[in-house]
N, C-alpha and C positions, 0 to 999 in steps of 0.2 A: 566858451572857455576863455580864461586868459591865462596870455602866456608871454614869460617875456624871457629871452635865450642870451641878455648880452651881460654874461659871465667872466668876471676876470679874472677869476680863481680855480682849478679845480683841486682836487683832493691832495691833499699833504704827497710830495714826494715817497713813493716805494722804499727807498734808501731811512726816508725818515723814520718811517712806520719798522721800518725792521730795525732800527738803532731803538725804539723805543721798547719793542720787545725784547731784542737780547739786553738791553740795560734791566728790563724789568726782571728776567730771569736770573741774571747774574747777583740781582736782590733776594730773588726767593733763597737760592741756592746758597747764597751766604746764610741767610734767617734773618735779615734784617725787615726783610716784607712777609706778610702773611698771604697768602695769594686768597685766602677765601674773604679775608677782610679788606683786601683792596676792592674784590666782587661787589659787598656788601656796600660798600661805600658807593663805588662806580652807581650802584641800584638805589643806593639811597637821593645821588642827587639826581639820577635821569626821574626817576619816577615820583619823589615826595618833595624833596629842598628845592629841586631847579624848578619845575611848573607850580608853585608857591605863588610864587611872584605874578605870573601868569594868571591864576587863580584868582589874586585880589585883582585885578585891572578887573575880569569879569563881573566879577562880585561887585564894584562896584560901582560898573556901567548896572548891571542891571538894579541897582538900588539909588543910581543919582541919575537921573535924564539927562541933567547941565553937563555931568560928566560924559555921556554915554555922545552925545550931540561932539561933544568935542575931540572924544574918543575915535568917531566914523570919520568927521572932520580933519582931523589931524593926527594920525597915530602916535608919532613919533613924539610928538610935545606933550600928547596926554598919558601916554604910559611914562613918560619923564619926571612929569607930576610927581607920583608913585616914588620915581626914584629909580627906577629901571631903563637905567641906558648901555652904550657900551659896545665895545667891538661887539660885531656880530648882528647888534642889533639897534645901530644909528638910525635908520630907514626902515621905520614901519608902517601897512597898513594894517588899517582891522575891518574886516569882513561879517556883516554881520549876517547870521542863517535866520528865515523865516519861515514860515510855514510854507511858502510856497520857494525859495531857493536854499539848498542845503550848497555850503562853501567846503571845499578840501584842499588842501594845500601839498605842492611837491618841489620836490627842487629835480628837473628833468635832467640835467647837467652834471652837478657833483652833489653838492649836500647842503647848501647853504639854510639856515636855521637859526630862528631869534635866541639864539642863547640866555641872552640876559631874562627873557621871560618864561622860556619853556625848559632849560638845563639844557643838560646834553641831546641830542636828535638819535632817536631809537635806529637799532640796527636798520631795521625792516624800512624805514625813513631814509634810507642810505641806500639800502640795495638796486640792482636794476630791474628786476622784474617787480615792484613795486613803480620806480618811475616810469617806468614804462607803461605798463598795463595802467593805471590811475589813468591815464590824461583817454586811452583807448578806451575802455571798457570801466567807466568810474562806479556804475552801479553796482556791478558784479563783484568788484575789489571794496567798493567799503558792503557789500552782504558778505563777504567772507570777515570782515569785523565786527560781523554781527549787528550792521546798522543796515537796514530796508530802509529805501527811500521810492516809494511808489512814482508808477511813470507818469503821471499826473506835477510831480514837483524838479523843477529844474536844478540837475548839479551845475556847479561854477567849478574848474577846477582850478589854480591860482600857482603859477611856475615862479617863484622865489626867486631872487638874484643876486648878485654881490651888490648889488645897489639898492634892492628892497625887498624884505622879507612879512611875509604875512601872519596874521592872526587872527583865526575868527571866534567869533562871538557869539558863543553857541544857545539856543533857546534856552530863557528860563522855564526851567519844571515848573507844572501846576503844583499848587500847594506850597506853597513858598512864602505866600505874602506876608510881610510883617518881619521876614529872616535877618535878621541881622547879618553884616556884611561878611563874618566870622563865619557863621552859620552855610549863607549860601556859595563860599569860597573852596568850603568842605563838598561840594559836591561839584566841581569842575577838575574834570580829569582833563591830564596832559593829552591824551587823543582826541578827547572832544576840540580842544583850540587846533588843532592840527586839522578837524575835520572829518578823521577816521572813526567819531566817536561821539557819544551824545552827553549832554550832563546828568548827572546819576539824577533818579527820583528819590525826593524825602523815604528815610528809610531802609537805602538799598546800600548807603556803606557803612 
């Protein structure tokens, strides 16, 4: 496992987070905010607009070698390439899984999370009993994601920092060859670069 604990941030002050709710309610209550359509939105960039970005960096490592060499090489300057830089996510690595190491990423401390290539960092990515249990019992927490990793193949789990935040680079599905970079960007979900998750098989979204 690695792990790296020298954090210089944790979680948004209490005071903060409560000024941002009662401002928020004091929105609805007037009708100036729709509270179902701020949900919608919030949903639309954790799971579709923000791991986009993410998406193409995959897609494109696994269709350009030159890139993908440069991508393991140097996170930070090859997802820049792209265009994807930015608080949150100046200091990247990318972690690549193989058939014999599957990669998972946590942030054990607070929440620290490549923004600029994954959006916002899901709840359950923020909770304690996710950082917790991942780094303890990594098998058992991504089977309850529904990803088996037999004991045969080594997890890496990967503790995130204010200083550097990961990415992995999940196997390309068989069946694939020839996809255009559109094509196989459509089938990397935001859990698979997290690690909790695999990339969809042709067919299945």
């Amino acid at each position: 496992m690695a792990h790296d604990h020298d954090h210089e941030h944790t979680e948004p002050p209490a005071e903060i987070a409560l000024r941002v709710k009662a401002l928020e309610s004091l929105l609805v209550e007037k009708g100036l905010v729709d509270p179902a359509a701020m949900d919608a939105l919030i949903d639309t960039y954790e799971h579709r607009i923000g791991p986009r970005n993410g998406a193409r960096v995959v897609a494109k490592a696994w269709s350009d070698p030159d890139y993908k060499a440069r991508l393991l090489a140097d996170g930070t300057q090859a997802i820049a390439e792209l265009g994807f830089s930015g608080v949150q996510g100046e200091d990247m690595m990318v972690v690549e899984n193989t058939p014999e190491v599957h990669n998972v990423t946590v942030c054990t401390l607070c929440s620290c999370y490549p923004w600029p290539t994954l959006g916002l960092p899901p709840a359950w990515y923020k909770s304690a009993p996710y950082r917790a249990r991942i780094v303890i019992d990594p098998r058992s927490v991504l089977a309850e994601f529904g990803v088996t990793i037999g004991a045969d193949r080594e997890i890496r789990v990967w503790d995130s920092s204010a200083e550097l935040r990961y990415l992995v680079l999940p196997e390309r599905p068989a069946g694939t060859e020839g996809w255009s970079e559109d094509q196989l960007a459509d089938l990397v979900t935001r859990d698979a670069m997290i690690g909790t998750g695999v990339a969809l098989q042709p067919g299945s979204n």
